[in-house]
N, C-alpha and C positions, 0 to 999 in steps of 0.2 A: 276287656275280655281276653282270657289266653286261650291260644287255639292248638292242640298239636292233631296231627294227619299221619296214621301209620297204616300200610296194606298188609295185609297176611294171606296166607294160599292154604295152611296146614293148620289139621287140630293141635300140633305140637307150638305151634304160636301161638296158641291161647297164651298159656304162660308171659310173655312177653305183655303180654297187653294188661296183664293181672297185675304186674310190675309197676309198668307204668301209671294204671290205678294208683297203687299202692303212693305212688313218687306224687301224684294229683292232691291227694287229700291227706298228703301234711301238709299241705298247704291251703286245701279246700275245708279241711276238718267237720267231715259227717262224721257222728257219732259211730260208735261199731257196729250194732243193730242194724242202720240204714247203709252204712259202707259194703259189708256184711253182702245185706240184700241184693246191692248193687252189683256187688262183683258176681254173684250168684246171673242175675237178670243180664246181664253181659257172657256172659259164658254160653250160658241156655243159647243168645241172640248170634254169636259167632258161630256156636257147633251149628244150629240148623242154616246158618247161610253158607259156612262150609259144604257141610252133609246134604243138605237139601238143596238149598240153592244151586249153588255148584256143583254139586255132585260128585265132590271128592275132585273136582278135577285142579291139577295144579297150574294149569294156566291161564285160572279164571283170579280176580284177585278178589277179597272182603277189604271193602275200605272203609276203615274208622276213623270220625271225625270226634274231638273230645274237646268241646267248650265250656267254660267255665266264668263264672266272676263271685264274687261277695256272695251273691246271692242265692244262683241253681249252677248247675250241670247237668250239661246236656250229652247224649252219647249219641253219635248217628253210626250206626251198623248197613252198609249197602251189599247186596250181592249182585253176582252178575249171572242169576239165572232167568230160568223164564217166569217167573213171578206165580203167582196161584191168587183163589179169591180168599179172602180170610173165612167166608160164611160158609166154605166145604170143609172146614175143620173141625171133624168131632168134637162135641164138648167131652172134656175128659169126665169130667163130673157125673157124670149121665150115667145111670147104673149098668147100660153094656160097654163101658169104657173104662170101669174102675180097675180095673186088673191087668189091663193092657199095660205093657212095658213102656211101649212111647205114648208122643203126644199129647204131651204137658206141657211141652217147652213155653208157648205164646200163653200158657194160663198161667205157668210159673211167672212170668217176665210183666203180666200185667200186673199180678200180687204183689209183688216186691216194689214195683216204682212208685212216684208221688205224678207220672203221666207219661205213660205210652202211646204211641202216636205208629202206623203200618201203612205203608204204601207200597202197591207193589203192581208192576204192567209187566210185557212181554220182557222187558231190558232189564229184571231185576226185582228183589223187595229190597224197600229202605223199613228197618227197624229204629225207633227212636225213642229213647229212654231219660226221662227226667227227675232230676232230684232237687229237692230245695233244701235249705240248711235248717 
């Protein structure tokens, strides 16, 4: 299994990590639809660990863990805020949510993957994203 470990503090490091995607699966070879999704479900999972989590703050860090083999890819997204309950978050779905600007992100991010995985206490949420080939 290959493992790479990168921190970011800023929404302007997203990019960086899109890249590195990018460097992942010519070698991992999802199709573009499911790569696609991915980079999409990753994005969504960093701005709100950034934004939410952290709070914009730059001396907190987002740590992404990106494992991989033959088989799946796995994405671990950690923040270092105070965590929340997943069940206090409006469904966007729900007809006084549909026109709301935010708060899609965690309904975007479970559509897109083949298994989403949330854990989150006072130290942080861990966001985890997976894909099979």
């Amino acid at each position: 299994m290959k493992e790479i470990n990168i921190n970011i503090k800023k929404r302007k490091d997203i990019a960086e990590i899109e890249q590195v995607l990018n460097n992942i699966n010519k070698d991992f070879k999802l199709d573009e639809i499911k790569f696609v999704n991915l980079v999409i479900a990753v994005t969504e999972a960093l701005i709100n660990a950034i934004v939410h989590g952290n709070k914009n703050n730059p001396d907190k860090n987002v740590n992404i863990s990106i494992k991989y083999d033959e088989k799946f890819l796995i994405i671990k997204i950690i923040d270092e805020g105070e965590g929340f309950k997943l069940d206090t978050v409006p469904d966007p779905t729900e007809q006084e949510n549909i026109f709301k600007e935010n708060g899609r992100g965690l309904f975007i991010m479970k559509s897109l993957v083949d298994n989403f995985e949330f854990i989150s206490d006072k130290n942080g949420t861990t966001i985890i994203l997976k894909m099979y080939k």
